[in-house]
Backbone as CSV, one residue per row, in Angstrom:
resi,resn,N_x,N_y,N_z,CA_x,CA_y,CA_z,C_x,C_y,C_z
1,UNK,89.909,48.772,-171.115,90.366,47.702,-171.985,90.794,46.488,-171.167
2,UNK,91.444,46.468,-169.829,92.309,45.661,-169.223,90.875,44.811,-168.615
3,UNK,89.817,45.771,-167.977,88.770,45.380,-167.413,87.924,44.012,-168.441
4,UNK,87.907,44.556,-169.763,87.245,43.802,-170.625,88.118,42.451,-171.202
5,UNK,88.918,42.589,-170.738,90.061,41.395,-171.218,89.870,40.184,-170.098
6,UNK,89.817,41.235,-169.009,89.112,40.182,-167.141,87.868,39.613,-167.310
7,UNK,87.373,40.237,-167.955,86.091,39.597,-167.728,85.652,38.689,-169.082
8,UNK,86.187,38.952,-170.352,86.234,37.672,-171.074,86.856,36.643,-170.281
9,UNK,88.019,36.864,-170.089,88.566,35.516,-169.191,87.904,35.028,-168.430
10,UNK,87.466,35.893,-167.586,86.242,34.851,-166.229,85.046,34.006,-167.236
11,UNK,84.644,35.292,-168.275,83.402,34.161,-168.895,83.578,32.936,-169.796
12,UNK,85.004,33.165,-170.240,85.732,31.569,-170.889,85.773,30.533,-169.546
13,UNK,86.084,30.491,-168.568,86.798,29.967,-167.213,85.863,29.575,-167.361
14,UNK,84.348,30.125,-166.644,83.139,29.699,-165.881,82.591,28.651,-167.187
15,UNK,82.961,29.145,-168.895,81.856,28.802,-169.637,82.808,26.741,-169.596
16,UNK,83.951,26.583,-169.461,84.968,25.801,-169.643,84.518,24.867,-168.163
17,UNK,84.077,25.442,-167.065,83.970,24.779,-166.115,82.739,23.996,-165.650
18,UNK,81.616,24.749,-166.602,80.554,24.625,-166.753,80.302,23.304,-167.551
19,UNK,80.641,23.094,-169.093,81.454,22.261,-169.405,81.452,21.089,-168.863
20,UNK,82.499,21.095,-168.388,83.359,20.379,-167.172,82.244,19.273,-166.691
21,UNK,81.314,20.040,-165.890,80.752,19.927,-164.961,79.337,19.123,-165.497
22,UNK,79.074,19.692,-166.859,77.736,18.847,-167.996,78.622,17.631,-168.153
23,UNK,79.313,17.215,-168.841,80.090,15.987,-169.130,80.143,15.237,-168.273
24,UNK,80.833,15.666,-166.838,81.281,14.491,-165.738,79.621,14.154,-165.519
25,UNK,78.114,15.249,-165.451,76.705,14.808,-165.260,76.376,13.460,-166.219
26,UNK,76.485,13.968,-167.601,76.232,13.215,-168.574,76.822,11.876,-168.421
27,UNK,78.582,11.524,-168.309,78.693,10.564,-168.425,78.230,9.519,-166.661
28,UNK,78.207,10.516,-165.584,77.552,9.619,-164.447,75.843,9.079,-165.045
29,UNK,75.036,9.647,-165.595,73.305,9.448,-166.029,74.383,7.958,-166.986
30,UNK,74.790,7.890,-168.107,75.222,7.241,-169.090,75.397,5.881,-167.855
31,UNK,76.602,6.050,-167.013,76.951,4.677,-166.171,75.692,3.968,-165.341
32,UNK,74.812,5.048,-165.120,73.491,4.804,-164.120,72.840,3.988,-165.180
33,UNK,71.909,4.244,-166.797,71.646,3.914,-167.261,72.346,2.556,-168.196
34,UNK,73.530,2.222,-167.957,74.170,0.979,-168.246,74.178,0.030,-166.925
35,UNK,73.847,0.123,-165.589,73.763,-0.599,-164.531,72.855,-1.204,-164.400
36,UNK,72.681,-2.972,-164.563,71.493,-3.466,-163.675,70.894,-3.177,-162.717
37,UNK,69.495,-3.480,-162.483,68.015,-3.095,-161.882,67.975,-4.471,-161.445
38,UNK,67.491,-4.172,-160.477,66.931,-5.292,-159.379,65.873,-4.780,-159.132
39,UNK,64.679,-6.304,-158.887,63.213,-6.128,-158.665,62.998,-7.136,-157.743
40,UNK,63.033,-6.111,-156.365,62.678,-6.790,-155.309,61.159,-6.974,-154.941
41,UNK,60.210,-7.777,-154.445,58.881,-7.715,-154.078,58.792,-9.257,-153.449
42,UNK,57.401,-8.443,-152.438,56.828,-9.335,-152.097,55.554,-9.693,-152.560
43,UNK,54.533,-10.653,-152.829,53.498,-11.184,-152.828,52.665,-12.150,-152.240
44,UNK,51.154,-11.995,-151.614,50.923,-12.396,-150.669,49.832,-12.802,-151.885
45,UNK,49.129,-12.324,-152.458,48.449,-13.374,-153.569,48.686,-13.171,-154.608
46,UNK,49.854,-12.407,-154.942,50.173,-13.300,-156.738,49.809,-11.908,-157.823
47,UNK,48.985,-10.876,-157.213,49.181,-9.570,-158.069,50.806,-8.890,-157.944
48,UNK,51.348,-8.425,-157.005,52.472,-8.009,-156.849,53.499,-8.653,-157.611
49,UNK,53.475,-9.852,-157.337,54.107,-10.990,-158.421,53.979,-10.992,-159.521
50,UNK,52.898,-10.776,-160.182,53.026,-10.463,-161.665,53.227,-9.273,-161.895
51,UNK,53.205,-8.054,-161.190,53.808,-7.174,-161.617,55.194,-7.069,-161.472
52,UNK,55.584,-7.468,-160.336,57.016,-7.842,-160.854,57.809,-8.269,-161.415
53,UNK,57.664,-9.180,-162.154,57.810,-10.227,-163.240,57.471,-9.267,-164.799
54,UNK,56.552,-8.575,-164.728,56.335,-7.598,-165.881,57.337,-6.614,-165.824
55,UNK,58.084,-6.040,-164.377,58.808,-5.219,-164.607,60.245,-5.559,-164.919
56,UNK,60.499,-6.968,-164.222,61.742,-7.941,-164.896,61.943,-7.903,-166.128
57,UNK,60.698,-8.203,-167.036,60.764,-8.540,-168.532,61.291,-7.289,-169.523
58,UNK,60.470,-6.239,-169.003,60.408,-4.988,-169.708,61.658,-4.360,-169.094
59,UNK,62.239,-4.452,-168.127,63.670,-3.726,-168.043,65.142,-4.961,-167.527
60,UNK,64.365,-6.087,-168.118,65.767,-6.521,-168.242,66.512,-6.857,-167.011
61,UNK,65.819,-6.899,-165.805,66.679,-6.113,-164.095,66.473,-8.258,-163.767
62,UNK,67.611,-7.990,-162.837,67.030,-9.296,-161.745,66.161,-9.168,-160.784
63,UNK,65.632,-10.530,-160.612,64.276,-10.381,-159.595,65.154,-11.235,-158.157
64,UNK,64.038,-10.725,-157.261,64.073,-11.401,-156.036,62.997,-11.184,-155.010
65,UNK,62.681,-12.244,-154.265,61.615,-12.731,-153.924,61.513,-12.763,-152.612
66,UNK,61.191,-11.804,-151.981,61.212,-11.663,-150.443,59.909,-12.881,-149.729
67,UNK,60.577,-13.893,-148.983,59.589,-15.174,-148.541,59.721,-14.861,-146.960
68,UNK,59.016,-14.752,-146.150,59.084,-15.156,-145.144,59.453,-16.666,-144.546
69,UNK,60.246,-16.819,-143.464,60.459,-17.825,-142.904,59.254,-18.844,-142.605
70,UNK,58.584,-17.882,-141.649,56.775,-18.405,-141.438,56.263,-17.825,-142.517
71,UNK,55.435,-18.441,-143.271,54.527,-18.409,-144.539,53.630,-17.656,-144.035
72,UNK,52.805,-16.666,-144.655,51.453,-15.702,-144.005,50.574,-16.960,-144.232
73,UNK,49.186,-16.967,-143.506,47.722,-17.567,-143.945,47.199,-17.130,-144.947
74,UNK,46.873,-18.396,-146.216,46.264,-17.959,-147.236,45.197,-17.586,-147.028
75,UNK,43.949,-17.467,-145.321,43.124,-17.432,-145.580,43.280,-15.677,-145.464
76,UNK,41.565,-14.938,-146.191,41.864,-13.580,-146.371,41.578,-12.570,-144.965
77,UNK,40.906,-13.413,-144.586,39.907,-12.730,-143.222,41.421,-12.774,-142.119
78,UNK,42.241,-13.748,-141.931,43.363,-14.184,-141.010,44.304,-13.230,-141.333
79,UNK,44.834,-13.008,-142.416,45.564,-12.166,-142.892,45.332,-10.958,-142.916
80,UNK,43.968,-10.364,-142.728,43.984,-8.853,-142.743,44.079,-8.704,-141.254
81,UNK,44.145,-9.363,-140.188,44.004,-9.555,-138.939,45.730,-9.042,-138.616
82,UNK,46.041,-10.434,-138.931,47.988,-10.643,-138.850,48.345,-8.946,-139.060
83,UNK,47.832,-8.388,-140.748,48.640,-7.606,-141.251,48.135,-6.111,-140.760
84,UNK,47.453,-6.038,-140.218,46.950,-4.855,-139.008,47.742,-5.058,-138.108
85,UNK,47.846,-6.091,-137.204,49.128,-6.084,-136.217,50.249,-5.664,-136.180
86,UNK,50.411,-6.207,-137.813,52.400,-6.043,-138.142,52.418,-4.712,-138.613
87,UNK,51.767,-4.564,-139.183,51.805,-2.731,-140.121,51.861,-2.165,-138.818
88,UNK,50.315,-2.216,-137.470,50.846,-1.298,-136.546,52.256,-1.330,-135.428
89,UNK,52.701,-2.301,-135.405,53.546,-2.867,-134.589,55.149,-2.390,-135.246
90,UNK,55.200,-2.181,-136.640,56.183,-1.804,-137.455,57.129,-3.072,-137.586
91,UNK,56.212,-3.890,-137.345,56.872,-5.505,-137.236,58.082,-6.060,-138.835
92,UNK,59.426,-7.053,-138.264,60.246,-6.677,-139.271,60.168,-8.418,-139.192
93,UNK,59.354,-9.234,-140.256,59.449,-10.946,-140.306,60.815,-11.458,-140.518
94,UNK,61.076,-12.446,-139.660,62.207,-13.406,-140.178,62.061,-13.601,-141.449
95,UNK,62.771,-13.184,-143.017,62.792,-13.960,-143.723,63.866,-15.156,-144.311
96,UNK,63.679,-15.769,-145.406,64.265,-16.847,-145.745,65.805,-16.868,-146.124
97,UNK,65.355,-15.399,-146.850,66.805,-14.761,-147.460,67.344,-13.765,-147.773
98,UNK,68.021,-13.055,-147.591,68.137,-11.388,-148.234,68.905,-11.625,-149.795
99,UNK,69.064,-10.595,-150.816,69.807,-10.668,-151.880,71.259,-10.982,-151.232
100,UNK,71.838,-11.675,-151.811,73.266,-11.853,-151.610,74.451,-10.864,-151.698
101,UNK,73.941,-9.974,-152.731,75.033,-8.472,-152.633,73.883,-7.231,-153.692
102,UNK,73.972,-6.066,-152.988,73.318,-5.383,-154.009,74.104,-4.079,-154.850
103,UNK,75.277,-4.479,-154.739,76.323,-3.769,-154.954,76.538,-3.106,-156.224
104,UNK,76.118,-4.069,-157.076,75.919,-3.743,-158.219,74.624,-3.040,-159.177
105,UNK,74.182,-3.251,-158.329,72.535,-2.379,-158.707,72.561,-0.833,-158.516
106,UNK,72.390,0.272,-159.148,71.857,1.149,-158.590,70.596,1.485,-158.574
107,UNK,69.755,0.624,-159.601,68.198,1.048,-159.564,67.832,-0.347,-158.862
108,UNK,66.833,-0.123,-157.624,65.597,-1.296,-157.319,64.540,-0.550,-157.182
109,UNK,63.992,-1.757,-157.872,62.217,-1.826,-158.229,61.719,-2.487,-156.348
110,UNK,60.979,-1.712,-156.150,60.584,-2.292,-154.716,58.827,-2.793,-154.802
111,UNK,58.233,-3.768,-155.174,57.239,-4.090,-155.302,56.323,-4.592,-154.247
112,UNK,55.200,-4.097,-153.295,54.580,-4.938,-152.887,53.205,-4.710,-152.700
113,UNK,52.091,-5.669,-152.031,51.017,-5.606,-152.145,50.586,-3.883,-150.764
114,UNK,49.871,-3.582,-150.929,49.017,-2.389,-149.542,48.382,-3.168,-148.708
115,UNK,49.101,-2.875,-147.757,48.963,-4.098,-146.023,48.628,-2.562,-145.320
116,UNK,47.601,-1.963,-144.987,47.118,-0.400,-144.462,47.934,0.229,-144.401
117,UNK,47.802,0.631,-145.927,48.516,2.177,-146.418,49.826,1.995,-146.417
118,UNK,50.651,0.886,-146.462,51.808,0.984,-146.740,52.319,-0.613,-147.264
119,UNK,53.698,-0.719,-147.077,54.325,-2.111,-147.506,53.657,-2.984,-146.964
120,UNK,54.164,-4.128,-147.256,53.910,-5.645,-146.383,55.035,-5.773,-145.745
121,UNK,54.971,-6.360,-144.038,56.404,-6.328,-143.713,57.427,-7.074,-143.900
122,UNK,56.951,-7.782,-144.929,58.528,-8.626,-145.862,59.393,-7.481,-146.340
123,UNK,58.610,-6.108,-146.753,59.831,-5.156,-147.138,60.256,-4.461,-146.324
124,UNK,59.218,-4.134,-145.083,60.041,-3.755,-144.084,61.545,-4.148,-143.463
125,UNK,61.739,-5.777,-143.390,62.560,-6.393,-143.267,63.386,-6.306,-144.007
126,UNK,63.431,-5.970,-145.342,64.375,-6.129,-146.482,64.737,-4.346,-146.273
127,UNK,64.025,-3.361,-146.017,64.262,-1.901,-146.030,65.407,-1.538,-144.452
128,UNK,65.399,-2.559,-143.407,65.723,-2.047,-142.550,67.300,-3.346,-142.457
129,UNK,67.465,-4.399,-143.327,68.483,-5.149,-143.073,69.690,-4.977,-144.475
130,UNK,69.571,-3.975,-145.436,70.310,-4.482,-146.353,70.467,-2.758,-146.619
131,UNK,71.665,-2.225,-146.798,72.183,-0.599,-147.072,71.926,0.021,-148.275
132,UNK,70.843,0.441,-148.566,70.255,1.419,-149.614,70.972,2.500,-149.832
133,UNK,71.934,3.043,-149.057,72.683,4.118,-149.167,73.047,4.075,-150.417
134,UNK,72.321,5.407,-151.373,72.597,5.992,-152.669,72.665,5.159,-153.766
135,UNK,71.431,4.182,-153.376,70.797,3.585,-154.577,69.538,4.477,-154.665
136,UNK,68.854,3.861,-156.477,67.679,4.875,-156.274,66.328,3.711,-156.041
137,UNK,65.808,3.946,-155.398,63.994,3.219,-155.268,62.923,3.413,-155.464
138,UNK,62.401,2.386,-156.360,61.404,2.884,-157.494,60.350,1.928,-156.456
139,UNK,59.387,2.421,-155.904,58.266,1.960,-155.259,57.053,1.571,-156.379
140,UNK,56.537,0.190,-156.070,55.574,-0.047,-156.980,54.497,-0.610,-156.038
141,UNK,53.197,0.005,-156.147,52.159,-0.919,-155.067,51.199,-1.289,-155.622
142,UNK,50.470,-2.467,-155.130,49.816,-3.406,-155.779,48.698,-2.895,-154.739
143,UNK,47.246,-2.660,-155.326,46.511,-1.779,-154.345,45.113,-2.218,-154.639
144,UNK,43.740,-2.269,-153.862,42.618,-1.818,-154.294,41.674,-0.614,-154.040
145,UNK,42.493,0.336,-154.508,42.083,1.828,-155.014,42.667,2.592,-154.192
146,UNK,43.794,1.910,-153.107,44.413,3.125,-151.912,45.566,4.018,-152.680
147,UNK,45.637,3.666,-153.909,47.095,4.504,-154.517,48.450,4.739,-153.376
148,UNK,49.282,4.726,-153.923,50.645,4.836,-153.054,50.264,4.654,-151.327
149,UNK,49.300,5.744,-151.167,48.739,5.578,-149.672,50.692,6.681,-148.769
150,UNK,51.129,5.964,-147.553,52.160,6.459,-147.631,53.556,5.298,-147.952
151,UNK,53.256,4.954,-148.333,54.136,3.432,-149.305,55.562,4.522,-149.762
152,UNK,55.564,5.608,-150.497,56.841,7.125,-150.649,57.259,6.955,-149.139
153,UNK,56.570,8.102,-148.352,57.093,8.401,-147.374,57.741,7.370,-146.452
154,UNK,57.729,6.125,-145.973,57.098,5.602,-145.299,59.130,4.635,-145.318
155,UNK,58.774,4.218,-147.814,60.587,4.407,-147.595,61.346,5.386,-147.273
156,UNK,61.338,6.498,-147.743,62.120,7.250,-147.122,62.464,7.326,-145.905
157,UNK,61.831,7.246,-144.843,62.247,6.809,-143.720,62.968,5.786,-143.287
158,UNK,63.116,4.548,-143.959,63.809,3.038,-143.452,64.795,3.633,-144.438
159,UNK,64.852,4.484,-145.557,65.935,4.202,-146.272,66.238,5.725,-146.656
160,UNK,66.994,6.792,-145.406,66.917,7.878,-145.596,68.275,8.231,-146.393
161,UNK,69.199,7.757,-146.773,70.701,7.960,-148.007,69.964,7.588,-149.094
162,UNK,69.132,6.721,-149.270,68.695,6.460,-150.554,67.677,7.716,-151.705
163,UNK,67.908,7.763,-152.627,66.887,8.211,-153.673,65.854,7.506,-154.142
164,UNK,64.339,7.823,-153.533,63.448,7.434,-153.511,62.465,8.357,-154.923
165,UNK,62.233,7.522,-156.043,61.000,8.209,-157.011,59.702,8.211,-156.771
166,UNK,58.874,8.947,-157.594,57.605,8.718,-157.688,57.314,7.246,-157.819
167,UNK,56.417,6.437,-157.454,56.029,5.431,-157.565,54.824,5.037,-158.753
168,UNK,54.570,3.469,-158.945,53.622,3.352,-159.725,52.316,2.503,-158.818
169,UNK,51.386,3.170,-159.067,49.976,2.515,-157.774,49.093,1.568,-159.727
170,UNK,49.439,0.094,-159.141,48.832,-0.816,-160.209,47.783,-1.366,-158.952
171,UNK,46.429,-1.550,-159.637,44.930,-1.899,-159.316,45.219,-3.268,-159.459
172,UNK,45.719,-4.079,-158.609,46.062,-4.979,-157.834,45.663,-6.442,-158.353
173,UNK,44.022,-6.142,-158.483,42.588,-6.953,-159.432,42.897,-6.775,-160.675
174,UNK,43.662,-5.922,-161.493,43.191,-6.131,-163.133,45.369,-6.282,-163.414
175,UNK,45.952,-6.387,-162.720,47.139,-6.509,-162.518,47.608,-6.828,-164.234
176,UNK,46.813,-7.746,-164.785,47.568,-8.857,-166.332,46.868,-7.384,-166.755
177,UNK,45.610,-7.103,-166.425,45.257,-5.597,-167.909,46.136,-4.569,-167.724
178,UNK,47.202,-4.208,-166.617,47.707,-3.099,-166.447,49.215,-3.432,-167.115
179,UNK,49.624,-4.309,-168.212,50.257,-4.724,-168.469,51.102,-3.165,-169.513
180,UNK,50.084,-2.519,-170.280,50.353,-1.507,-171.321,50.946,-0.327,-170.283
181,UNK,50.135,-0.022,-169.226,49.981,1.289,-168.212,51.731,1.223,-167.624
182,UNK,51.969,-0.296,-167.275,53.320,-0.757,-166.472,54.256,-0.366,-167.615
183,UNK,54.257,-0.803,-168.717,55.385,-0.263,-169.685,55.391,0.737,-170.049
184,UNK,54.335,1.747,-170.334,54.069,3.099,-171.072,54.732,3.748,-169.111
185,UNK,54.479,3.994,-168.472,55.188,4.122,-167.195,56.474,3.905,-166.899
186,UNK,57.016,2.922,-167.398,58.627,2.357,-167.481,59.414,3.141,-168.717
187,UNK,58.169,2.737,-169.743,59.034,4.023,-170.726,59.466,5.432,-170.747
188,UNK,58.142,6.132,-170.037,58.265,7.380,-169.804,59.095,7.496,-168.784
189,UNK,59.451,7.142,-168.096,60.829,7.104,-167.123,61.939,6.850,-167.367
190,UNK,62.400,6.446,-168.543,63.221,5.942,-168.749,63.751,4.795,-168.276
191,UNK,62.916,3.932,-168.374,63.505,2.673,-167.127,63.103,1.368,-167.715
192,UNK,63.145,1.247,-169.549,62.979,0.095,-170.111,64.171,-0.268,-170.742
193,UNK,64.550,-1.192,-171.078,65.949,-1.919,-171.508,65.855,-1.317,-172.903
């Protein structure tokens, strides 16, 4: 009898702590999902850019615009040259500006074009100068047909405290048609206003 009286008690305790423990989850997801989103990216011709700007609209987040100090060459042949160098070199560009505080964000949108198989190093620069520690990062790449490539892995490394998601790989060329794919993606994530 005494035995069965112990062990209701433990299974009230555990069921009470358990409890406990759903609520304090629930209401941290609740504060995450009331926190502004920031949508950081770079663009070197203007696809990345409109997808970022699509992901501004549809979740409501602030944008910001990673510029280099030195401007890349618009021409295309010069630039795949440059961006072979810098990708292999792990090169980090002077830029113009970093966000001013990201303190308040816990979700960024990290947007940029596929410079071989990974970022452009405007985000390199922005991944290795500003503390991601236990924000989460939503990788988005602007691509022609390399999908993510290692664009995942690649943050995780510059930004190893941080929580890094699955990413979204948008076809770079039809960028304005991937307009439905970008929100039906944001929705199913939970990550529309």
């Amino acid at each position: 009898m005494m035995k069965t009286k112990i062990m209701t008690l433990l299974t009230v305790i555990i069921a009470l702590c358990s409890c406990s423990s759903t609520k304090a989850k629930q209401q941290e997801m609740n504060k995450s999902e009331d926190s502004k989103a920031l949508v950081v990216y770079y663009s070197w011709g203007g696809n990345a850019r409109e997808a970022a700007t699509m992901i501004r609209e549809m979740t409501n987040a602030d944008i910001f615009e990673l510029q280099p100090s030195v401007p890349y060459t618009t021409n295309r042949e010069e630039i795949e040259e440059v961006a072979k160098k810098e990708v292999h070199e792990q090169y980090c560009p002077e830029l113009k500006s970093l966000p001013d505080s990201i303190d308040t964000y816990n979700r960024i949108f990290i947007v940029s074009p596929c410079w071989f198989n990974t970022f452009a190093p405007p985000v390199r620069t922005f991944l290795t100068k500003v503390n991601l520690d236990g924000k989460t990062l939503i990788p988005v790449m602007s691509n022609e047909g390399s999908g993510m490539s290692q664009y995942i892995s690649d943050i995780k490394v510059l930004a190893p405290n941080a929580v890094v998601t699955d990413g979204l790989s948008i076809y770079g060329p039809n960028t304005k048609e991937e307009r439905g794919s970008i929100e039906g993606w944001l929705r199913n994530n939970g990550l529309t206003k």
